[in-house]
C-alpha positions as CSV (number, residue, x, y, z in Angstrom):
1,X,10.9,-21.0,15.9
2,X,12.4,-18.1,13.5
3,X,14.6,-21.4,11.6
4,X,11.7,-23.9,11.5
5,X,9.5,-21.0,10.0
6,X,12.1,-20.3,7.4
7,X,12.7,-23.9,6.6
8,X,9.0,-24.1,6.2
9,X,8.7,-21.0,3.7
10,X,12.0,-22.7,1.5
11,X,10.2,-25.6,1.4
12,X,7.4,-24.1,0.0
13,X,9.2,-21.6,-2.5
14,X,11.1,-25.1,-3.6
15,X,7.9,-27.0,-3.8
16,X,6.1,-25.3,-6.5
17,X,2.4,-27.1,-6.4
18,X,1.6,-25.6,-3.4
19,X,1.6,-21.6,-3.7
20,X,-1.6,-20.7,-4.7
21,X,-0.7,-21.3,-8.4
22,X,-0.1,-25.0,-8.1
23,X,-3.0,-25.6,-5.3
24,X,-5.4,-23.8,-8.5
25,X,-3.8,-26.1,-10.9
26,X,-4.3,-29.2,-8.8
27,X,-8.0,-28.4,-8.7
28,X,-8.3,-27.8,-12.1
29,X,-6.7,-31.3,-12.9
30,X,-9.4,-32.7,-10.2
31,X,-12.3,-30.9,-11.7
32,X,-11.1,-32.1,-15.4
33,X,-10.8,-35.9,-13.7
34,X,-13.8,-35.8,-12.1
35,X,-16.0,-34.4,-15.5
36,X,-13.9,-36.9,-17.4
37,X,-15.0,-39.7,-15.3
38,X,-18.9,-38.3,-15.5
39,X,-18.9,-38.1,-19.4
40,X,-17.7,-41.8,-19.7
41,X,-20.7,-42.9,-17.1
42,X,-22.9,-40.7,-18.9
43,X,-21.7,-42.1,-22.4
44,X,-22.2,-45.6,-21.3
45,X,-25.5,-45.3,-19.6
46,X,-26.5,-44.3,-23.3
47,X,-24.8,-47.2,-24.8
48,X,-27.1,-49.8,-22.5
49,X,-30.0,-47.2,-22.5
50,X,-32.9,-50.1,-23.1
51,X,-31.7,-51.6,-19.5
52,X,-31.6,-48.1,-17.5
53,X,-34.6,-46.4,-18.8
54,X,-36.6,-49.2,-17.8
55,X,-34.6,-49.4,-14.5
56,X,-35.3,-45.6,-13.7
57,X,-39.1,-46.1,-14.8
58,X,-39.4,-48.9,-12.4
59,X,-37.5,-47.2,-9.4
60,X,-40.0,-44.1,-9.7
61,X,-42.8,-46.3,-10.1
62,X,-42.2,-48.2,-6.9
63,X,-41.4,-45.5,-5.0
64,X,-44.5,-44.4,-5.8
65,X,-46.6,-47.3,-5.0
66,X,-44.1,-48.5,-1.9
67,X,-46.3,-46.5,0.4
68,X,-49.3,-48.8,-0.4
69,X,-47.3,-51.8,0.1
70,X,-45.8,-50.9,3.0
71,X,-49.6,-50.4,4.4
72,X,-50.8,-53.6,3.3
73,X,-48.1,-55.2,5.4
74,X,-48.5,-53.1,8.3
75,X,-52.5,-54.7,7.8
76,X,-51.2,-58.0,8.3
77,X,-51.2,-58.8,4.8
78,X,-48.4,-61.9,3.3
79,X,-45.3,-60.2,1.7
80,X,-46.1,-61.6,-1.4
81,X,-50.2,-60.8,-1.5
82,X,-49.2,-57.0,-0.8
83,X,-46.6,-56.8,-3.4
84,X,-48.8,-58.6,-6.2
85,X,-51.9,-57.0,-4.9
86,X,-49.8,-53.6,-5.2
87,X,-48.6,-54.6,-8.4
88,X,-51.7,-55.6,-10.5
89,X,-53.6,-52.6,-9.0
90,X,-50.8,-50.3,-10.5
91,X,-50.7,-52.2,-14.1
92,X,-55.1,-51.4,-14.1
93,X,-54.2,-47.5,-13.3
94,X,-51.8,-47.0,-16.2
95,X,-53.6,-49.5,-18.4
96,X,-57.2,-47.7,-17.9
97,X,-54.8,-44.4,-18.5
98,X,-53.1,-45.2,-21.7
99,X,-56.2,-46.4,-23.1
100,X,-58.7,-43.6,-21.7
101,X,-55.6,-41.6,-23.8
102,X,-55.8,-43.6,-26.7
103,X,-59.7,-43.3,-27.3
104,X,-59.8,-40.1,-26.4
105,X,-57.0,-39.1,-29.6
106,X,-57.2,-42.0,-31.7
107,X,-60.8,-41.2,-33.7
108,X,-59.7,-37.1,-33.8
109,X,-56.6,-37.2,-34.5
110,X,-56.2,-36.8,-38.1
111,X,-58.3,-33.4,-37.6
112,X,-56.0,-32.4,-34.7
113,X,-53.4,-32.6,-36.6
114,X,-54.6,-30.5,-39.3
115,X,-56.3,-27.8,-37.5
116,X,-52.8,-27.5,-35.4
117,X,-50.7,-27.4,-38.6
118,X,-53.1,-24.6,-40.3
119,X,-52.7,-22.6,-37.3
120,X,-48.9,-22.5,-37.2
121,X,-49.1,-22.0,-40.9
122,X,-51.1,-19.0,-40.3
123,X,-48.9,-17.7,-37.7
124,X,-45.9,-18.4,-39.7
125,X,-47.3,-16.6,-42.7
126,X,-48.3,-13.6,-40.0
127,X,-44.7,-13.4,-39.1
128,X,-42.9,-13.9,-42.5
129,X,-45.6,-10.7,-44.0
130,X,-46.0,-9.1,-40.8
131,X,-44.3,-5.6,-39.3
132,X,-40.5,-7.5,-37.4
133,X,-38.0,-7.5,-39.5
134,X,-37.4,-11.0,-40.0
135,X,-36.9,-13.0,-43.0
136,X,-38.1,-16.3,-44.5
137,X,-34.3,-17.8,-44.0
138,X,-34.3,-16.9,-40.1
139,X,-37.8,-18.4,-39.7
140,X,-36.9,-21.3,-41.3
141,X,-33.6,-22.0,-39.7
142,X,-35.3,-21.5,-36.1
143,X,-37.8,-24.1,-37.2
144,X,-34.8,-26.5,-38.6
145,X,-33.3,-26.1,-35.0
146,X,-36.3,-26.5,-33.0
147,X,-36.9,-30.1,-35.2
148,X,-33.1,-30.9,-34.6
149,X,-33.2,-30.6,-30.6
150,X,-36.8,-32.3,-30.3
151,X,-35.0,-35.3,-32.3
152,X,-31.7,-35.2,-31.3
153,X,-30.2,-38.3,-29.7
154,X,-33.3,-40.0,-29.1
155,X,-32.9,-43.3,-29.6
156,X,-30.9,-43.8,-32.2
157,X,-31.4,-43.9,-35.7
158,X,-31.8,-47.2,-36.7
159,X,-34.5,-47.4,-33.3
160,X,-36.7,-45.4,-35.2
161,X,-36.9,-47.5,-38.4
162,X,-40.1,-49.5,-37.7
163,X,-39.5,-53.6,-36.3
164,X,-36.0,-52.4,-34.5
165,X,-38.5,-49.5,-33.0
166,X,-41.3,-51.9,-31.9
167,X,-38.7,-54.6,-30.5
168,X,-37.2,-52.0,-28.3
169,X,-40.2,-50.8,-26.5
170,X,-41.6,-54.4,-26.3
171,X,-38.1,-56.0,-24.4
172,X,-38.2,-52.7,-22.0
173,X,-41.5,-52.5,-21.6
174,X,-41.1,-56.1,-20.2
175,X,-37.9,-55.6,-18.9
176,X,-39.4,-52.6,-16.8
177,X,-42.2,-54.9,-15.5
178,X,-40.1,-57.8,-14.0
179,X,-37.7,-55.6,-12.7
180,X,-40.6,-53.4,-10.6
181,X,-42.3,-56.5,-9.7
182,X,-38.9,-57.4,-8.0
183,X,-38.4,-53.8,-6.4
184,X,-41.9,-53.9,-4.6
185,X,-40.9,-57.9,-3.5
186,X,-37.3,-57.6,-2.8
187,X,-36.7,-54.0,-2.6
188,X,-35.5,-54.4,1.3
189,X,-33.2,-56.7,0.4
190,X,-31.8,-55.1,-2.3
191,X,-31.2,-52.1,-0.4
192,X,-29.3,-53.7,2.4
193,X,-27.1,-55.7,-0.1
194,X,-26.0,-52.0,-1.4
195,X,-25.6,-50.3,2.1
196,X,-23.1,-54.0,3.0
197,X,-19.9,-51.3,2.1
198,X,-20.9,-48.4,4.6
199,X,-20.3,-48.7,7.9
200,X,-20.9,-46.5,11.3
201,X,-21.6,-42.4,10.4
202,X,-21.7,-43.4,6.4
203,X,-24.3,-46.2,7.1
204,X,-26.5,-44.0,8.9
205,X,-25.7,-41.5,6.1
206,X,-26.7,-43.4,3.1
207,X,-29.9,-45.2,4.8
208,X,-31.0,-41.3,5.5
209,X,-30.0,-40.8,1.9
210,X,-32.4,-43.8,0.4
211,X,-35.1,-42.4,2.5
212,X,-35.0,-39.3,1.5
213,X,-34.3,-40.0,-2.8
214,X,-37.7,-42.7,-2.3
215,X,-39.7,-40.0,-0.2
216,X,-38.4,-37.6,-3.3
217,X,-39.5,-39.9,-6.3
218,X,-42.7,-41.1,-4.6
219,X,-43.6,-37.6,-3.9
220,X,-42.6,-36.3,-7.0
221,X,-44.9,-39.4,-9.2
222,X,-48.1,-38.9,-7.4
223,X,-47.8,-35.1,-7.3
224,X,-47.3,-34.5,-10.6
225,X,-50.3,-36.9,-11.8
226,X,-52.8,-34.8,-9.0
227,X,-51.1,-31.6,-11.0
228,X,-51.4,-32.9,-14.4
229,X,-54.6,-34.1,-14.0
230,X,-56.1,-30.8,-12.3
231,X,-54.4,-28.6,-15.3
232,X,-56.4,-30.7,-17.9
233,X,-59.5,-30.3,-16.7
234,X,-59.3,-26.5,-15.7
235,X,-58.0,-26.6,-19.3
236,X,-60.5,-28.6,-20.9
237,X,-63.1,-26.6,-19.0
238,X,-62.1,-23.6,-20.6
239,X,-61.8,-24.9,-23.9
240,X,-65.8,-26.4,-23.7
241,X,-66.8,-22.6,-22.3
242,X,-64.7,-20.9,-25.6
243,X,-66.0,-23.8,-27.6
244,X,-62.7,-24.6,-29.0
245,X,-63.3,-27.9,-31.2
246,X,-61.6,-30.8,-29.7
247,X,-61.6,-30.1,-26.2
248,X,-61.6,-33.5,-25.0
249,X,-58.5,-34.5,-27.1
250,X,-56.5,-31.4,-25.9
251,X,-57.3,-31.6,-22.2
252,X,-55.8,-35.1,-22.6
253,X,-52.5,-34.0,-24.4
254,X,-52.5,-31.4,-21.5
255,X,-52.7,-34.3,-18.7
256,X,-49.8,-36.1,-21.2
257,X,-47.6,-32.7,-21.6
258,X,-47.6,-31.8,-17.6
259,X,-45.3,-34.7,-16.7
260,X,-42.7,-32.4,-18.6
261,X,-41.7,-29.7,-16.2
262,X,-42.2,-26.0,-17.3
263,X,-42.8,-26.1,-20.8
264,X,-45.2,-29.7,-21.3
265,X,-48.3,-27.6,-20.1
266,X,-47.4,-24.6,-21.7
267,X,-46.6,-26.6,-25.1
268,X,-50.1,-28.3,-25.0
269,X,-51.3,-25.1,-24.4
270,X,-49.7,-23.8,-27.1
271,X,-51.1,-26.8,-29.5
272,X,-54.7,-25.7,-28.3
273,X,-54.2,-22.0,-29.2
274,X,-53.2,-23.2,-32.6
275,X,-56.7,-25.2,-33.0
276,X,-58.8,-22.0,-31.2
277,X,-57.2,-19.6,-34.2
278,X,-58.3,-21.9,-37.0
279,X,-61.4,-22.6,-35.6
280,X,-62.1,-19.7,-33.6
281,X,-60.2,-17.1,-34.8
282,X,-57.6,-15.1,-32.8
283,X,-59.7,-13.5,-30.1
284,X,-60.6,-16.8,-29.1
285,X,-56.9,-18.1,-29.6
286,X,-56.0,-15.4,-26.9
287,X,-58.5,-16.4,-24.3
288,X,-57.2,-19.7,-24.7
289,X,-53.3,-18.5,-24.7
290,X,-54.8,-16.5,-21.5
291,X,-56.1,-19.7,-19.6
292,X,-53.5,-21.4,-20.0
293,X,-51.3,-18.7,-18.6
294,X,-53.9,-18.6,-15.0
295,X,-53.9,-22.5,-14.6
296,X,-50.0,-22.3,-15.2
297,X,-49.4,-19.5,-12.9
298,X,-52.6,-20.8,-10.2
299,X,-50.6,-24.5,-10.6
300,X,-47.0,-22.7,-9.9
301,X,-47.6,-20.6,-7.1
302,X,-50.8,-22.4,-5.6
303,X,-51.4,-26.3,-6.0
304,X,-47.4,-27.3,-6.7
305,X,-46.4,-26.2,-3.2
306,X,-48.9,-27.9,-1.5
307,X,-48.5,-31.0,-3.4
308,X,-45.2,-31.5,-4.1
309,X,-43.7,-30.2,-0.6
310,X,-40.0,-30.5,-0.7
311,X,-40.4,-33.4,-3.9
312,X,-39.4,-30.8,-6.3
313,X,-37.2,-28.1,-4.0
314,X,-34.8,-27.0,-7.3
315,X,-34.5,-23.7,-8.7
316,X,-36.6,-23.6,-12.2
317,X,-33.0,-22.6,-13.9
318,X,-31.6,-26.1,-12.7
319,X,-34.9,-27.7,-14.0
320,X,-34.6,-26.1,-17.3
321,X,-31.1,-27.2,-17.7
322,X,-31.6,-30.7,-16.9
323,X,-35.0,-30.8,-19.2
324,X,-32.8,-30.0,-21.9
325,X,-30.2,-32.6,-21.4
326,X,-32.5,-35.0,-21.0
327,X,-33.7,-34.5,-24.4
328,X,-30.7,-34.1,-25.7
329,X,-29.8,-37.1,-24.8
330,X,-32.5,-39.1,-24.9
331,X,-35.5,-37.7,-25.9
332,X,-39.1,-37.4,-24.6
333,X,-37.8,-40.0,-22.0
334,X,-35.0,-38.2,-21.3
335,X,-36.9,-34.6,-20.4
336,X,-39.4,-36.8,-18.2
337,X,-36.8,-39.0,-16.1
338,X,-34.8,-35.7,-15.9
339,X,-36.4,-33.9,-13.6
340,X,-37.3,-36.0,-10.4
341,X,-33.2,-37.6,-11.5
342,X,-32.0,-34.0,-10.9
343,X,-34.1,-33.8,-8.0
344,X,-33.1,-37.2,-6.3
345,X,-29.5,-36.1,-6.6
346,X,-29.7,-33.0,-5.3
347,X,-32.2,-34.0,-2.4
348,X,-29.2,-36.9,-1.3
349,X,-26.8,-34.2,-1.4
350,X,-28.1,-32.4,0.8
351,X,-28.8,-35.0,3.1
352,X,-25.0,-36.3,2.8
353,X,-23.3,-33.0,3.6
354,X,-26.0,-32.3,6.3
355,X,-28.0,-29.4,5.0
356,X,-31.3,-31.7,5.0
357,X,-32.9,-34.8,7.3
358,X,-35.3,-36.9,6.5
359,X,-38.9,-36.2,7.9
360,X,-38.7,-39.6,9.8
361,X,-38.8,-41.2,13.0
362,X,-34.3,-41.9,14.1
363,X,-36.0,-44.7,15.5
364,X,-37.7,-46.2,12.4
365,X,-34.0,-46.2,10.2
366,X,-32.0,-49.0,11.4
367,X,-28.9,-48.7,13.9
368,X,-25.5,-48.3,11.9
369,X,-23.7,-52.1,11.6
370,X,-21.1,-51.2,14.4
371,X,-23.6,-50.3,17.1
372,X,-25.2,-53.6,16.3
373,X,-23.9,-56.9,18.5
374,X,-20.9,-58.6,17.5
375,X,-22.4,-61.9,17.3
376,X,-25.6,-60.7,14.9
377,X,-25.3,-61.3,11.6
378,X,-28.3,-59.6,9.9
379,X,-28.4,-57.5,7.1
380,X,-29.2,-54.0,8.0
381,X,-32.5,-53.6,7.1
382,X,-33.6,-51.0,4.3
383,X,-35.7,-47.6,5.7
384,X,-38.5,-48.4,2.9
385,X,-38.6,-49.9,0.3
């Protein structure tokens, strides 16, 4: 025992990647691998970014509406009249949506936009004359920065010059409706043909894993609309009582701006401040700085647990982080897909390492492929689509 322990301690004082130095150093190389690996997806994800947005968009728009499809079939309803009745109803919701938004900005937006830039010219020319001891060239190089990040990476330069611009939104926009049309048909079988790797535990692992990211994105879609829709009209309510001038315009950039995490409601807020100080004049400006604040904090503490359950179980710090990668690297669409991205990954962790199951039925996810017969030859079936 005394020679094999001492053969065993030479071997290690011989071998010098596994005292604790080397073990450190063969992490490190691992970690470094493993962020190498993740920049290179990242960075070619961006490269064919007019085929994933519209992927992503369609994912968290079927997830949404699966529920529905799934109880038209349960009704007794043909595969193909739930997913096209499914389909068509959800094109009506954000058609009526985009142009209830449209109308409602279109005819005041010209004075929006002016009333909002007087306001921060005021404020600006308050803080450049005012008491703190800041200068014209720090004001100006926060506001240089705060134009740089809001613009950086978004889609590329030459996407924002005008027929390249309108092109792009036109091929994903179609792009985003064929491919959800085939998620709400197909979705089953495209799930099964991705689980065909796994097999035993890991089966059963990643069909509790696509349970839990659709439960997570479908949760996360309609929850957020019920939230951004209740902030705009406590907002808009208190902007008619103050008489704030374009009320109806605001409360709509509100219901826009909540679909961004933490700081859309607070920025569109923020807008509507600006217009109550022009208009107004700063006691009115702070009771509308001051609604904004109770919605936010009644929203935060009150209606977002309640609807959103576990949708959106992330610390705000891991939030904030991923809303600003997200614009960094791809703008406005990057800080509103995100989020529930952020949230769908660390949701599957969990369920992967164990730390979190699925609130389903065992029975209603399929068996694992080797507990099935030996002579079947289905496809395991999907847990929803």
């Amino acid at each position: 025992m005394e020679y094999r322990r001492d053969t065993t301690a030479a071997s290690n004082r011989s071998n010098p990647w596994k005292d604790g130095l080397g073990r450190t150093s063969i992490r490190g190389a691992q970690f470094l691998l493993l962020l190498t690996v993740l920049v290179v997806s990242i960075y070619g994800l961006i490269q064919i970014r007019l085929v994933v947005i519209p992927l992503l968009l369609a994912l968290i728009l079927a997830a949404a509406i699966s529920p529905l499809v799934n109880m038209l079939r349960r009704k007794g309803w043909p595969s193909a009249a739930a997913t096209a009745f499914s389909f068509f109803l959800l094109l009506a919701v954000l058609g009526g949506v985009v142009t209830a938004i449209v109308f409602a900005v279109r005819s005041q937006l010209d004075e929006l936009v002016a009333s909002a830039s007087e306001g921060f010219d005021q404020i600006y020319d308050f803080i450049r004359t005012g008491p703190l001891p800041i200068d014209e060239s720090q004001i100006e190089d926060a506001r240089q920065a705060l134009i740089d990040f809001a613009t950086s990476a978004t889609v590329g330069s030459t996407a924002l010059s005008g027929i390249t611009a309108a092109g792009e939104f036109l091929a994903g926009a179609v792009l985003l409706l064929v491919i959800l049309f085939f998620f709400l048909k197909d979705g089953d079988r495209i799930w099964a043909f991705l689980l065909r790797p796994f097999r035993g535990e890991r089966l059963h692992k990643a069909q509790r894993v696509g349970f839990r990211s659709l439960e997570v994105l479908g949760g996360y879609v309609r929850g957020t609309a019920i939230i951004a829709l209740v902030d705009s009209v406590f907002i808009g309510i208190a902007l008619l009582i103050l008489g704030v001038p374009l009320a109806l315009p605001l409360a709509v950039i509100v219901f826009v701006g909540s679909f961004v995490p933490l700081v859309g409601a607070t920025a569109a807020g923020a807008l509507a401040a600006l217009v109550a100080l022009v208009a107004n004049g700063p006691f009115v400006a702070l009771m509308v700085i001051l609604a904004v604040v109770v919605v936010n904090q009644l929203e935060g503490n009150f209606l977002q647990p309640v609807v959103m359950g576990r949708s959106l179980s992330i610390h705000p710090l891991v939030i904030l982080l991923a809303l600003t990668a997200g614009t960094i690297l791809a703008g406005i669409v990057g800080a509103i897909l995100s989020v529930p991205v952020a949230a769908v990954a660390w949701a599957a962790i969990k369920v992967w390492t164990g730390e979190d199951e699925p609130d389903a039925d065992p029975e209603e996810l399929p068996a694992p492929a080797d507990s099935a017969p030996a002579a079947s030859s289905e496809e395991p079936a999907a847990p929803t689509e």
